[in-house]
N, C-alpha and C positions, 0 to 999 in steps of 0.2 A: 608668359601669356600676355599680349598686346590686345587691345579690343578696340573698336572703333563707331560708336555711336551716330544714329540718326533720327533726331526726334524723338520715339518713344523704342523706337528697335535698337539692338545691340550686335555686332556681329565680333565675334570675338575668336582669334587667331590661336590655335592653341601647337604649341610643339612639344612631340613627346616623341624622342627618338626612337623608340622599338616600334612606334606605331606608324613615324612618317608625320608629314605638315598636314594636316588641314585646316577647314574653316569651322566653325562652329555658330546659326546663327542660333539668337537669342532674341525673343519679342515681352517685350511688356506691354499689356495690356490698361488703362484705366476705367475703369465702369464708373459710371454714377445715376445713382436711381434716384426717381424726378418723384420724390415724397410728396410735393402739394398736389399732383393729381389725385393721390389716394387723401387726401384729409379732405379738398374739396369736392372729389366725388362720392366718397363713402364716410368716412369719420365726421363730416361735420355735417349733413343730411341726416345720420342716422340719430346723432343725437338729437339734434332737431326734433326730429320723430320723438323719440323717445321722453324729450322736453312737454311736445304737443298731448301726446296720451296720459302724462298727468297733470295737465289741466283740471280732466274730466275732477279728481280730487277735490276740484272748488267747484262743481257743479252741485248743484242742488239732488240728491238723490232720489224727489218726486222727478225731477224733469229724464224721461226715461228715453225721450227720442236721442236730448242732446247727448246724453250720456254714450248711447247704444251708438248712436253714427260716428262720435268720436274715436270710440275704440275699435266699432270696424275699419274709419277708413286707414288708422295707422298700423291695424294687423294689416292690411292689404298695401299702405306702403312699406311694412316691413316687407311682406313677403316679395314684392319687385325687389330690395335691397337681397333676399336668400339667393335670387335668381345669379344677382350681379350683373344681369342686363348685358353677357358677352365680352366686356369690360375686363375679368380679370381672367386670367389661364386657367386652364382646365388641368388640376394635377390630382395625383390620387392621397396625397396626406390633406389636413387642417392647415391653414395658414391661420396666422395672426388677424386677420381681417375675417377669416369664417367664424372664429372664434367668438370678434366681437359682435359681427352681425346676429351670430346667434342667443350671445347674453343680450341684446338687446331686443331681438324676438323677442325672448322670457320676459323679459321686464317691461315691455308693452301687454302681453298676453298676460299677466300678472295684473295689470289694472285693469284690465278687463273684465276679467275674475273677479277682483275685489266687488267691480260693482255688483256683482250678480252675487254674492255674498252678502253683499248691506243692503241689495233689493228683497232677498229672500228674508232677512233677518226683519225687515222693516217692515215686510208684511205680516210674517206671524205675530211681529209687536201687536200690530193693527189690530190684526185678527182676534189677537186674546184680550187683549182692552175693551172691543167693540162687546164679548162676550159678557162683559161685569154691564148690570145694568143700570141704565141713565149714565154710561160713561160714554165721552165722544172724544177720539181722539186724532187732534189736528195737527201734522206734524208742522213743527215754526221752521224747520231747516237752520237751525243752532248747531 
């Protein structure tokens, strides 16, 4: 068997007496997937994101606007990142990238939560302190 190469193709001579001469060709292919479009368009925005909504953690837990806007606007830039904005193919399993976008859903939508948990708790605090009398209580944000 002789074979004769060009570039990335092969064409390769094969003889095999009962069968007769012929040609055989032979292609190789090289793929190479271009990774920093997906770290700069999806992995490193989304942590971003996910950096940005727990700030709110150092927010003071009277200040309820700052809290509330914070964690809407990164549920709402997570959910542009669920969309993937046409960007990646449309296949019917999970990729590695849905996977992450949607642990990172959770764990934006998780501090969201939490505040509405330490809001809820901070007011029955409130609530049952104000109840005992000549008692006043001012939260320091400690």
């Amino acid at each position: 068997m002789s074979s004769v190469s060009y570039g990335y193709a092969t064409i390769s001579i094969c003889l095999f007496p009962a069968l007769g001469v012929f040609s055989e060709p032979e292609a190789t292919f090289i793929f190479k997937r271009r990774l920093m479009f997906y770290v700069y368009g999806f992995y490193l925005p989304i942590t971003l994101v996910v950096l940005l909504s727990w700030i709110s953690f150092w927010i003071d837990p009277e200040s309820t606007p700052a809290r509330v806007s914070l964690g809407v606007i990164t549920i709402l830039a997570m959910g542009n990142f669920l969309h993937g904005g046409g960007a990646t193919p449309n296949v019917s399993y999970a990729t590695a990238l849905d996977v992450y976008v949607i642990t990172c859903f959770v764990f934006v939508f998780a501090s969201l939560m939490e505040y509405a948990a330490v809001h809820c708790a901070l007011t029955k605090y409130q609530e049952s302190n104000m109840n005992e009398v000549g008692s006043f209580v001012v939260w320091s944000g400690v």
